[in-house]
GUTORBA-918357 format. One record per residue (C-alpha): x, y, z; residue in one letter. Coordinates in pm, whole numbers, padded with zeros to 5 digits, always signed. Example, Ala and Ser with C-alpha at 12.3 -4.5 7.8 and 13.67 -1.06 7.14 Angstrom:
+01230-00450+00780A;+01367-00106+00714S;
//
This chain:
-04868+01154-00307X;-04605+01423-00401X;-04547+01486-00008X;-04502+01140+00082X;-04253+01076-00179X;-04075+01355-00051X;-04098+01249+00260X;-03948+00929+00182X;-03618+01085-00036X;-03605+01345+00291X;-03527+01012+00474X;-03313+00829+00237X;-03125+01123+00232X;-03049+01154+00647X;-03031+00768+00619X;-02721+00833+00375X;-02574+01060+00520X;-02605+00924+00890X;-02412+00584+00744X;-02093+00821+00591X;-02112+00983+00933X;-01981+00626+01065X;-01615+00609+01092X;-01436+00274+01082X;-01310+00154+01415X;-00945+00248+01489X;-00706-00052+01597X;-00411+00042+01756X;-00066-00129+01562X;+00004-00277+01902X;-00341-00476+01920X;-00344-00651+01631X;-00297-00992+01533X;+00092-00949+01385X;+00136-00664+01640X;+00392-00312+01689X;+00506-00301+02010X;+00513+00084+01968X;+00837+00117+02102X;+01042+00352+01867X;+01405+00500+01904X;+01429+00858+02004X;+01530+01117+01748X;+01892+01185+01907X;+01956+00789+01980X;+02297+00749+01838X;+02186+00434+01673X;+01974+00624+01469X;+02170+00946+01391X;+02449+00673+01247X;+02267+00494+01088X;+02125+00817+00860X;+02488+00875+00859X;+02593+00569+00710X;+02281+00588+00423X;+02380+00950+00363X;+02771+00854+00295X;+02671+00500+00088X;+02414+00698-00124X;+02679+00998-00159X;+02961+00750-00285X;+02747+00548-00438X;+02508+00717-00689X;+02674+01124-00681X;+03067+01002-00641X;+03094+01238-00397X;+03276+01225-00081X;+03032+01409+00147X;+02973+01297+00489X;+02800+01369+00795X;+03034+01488+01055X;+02783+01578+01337X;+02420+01656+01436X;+02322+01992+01584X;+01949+02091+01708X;+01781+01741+01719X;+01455+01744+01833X;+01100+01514+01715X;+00868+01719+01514X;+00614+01454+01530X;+00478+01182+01707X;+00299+00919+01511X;+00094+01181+01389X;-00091+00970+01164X;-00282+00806+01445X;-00270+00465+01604X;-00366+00273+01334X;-00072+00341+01089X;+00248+00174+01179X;+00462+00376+01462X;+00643+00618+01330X;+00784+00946+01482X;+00918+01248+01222X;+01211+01478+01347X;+01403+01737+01213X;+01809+01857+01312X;+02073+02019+01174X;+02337+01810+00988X;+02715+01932+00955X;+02871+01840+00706X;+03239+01741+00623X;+03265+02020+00334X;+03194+02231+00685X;+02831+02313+00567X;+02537+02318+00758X;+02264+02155+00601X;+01844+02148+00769X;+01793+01728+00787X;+01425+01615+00808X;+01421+01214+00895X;+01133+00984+01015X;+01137+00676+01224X;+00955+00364+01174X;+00922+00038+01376X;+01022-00265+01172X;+01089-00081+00858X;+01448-00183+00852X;+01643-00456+00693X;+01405-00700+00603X;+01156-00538+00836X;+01391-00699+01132X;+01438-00320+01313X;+01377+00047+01288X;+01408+00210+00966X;+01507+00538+00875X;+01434+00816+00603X;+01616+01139+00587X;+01612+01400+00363X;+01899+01703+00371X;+01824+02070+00189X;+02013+02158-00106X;+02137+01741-00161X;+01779+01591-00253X;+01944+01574-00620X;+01704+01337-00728X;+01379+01551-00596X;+01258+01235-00395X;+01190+01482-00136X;+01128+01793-00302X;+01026+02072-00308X;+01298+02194-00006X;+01234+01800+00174X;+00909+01862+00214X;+00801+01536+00152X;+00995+01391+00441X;+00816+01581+00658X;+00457+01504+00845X;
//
């Protein structure tokens, strides 16, 4: 009696664990029913690199009344491509070197996303620059900004 019953938790057991084992299927973003098309900017598009520009400047004037701007970018390159898999929505992770008007050099870390925009209408963008995450949104050292 004692054998069969452990026998019988022996195969609830590798029942159990056999169903965890199952992952759930992955759907790419561009197959499902209110579809990505996948197709995201590159890191160094100029659209992109002015429109983290433009944030950086509004949320500079804005919220720190400061007059920093981005003058140029230096060192572009992607750091990631939709590294969460192809079931998350696209989104590609890079990482530059912004130079600022003050004529500092500050490491940028910036991700973008398919239809995370205005009203989820185009690509969106999120940056983070060392040493001007004042608000620690980002922190520690942007590292939330990055994959």
């Amino acid at each position: 009696m004692q054998r069969a019953f452990q026998g019988f938790m022996l195969a609830l057991m590798v029942a159990a664990s056999m169903g965890t084992a199952v992952a759930r299927p992955v759907v790419p973003a561009e197959k499902r029913f209110w579809s990505y098309d996948g197709k995201i900017p590159a890191c160094d598009n100029p659209d992109v690199l002015s429109r983290l520009s433009d944030r950086f400047h509004d949320s500079e004037s804005e919220y720190w009344n400061s007059s920093l701007q981005i003058v140029s970018y230096d060192q572009v390159k992607v750091s990631a491509l939709r590294p969460w898999g192809l079931d998350h929505i696209p989104r590609n992770f890079c990482e530059g070197r912004a130079i600022l008007n003050d004529k500092t050099v500050h490491e940028v870390y910036f991700s973008v996303a398919e239809d995370l925009g205005l009203i989820g209408m185009d690509f969106g963008v999120e940056f983070c620059l060392t040493g001007l995450d004042r608000e620690y949104a980002y922190a520690p050292n942007c590292k939330m900004e990055r994959p």
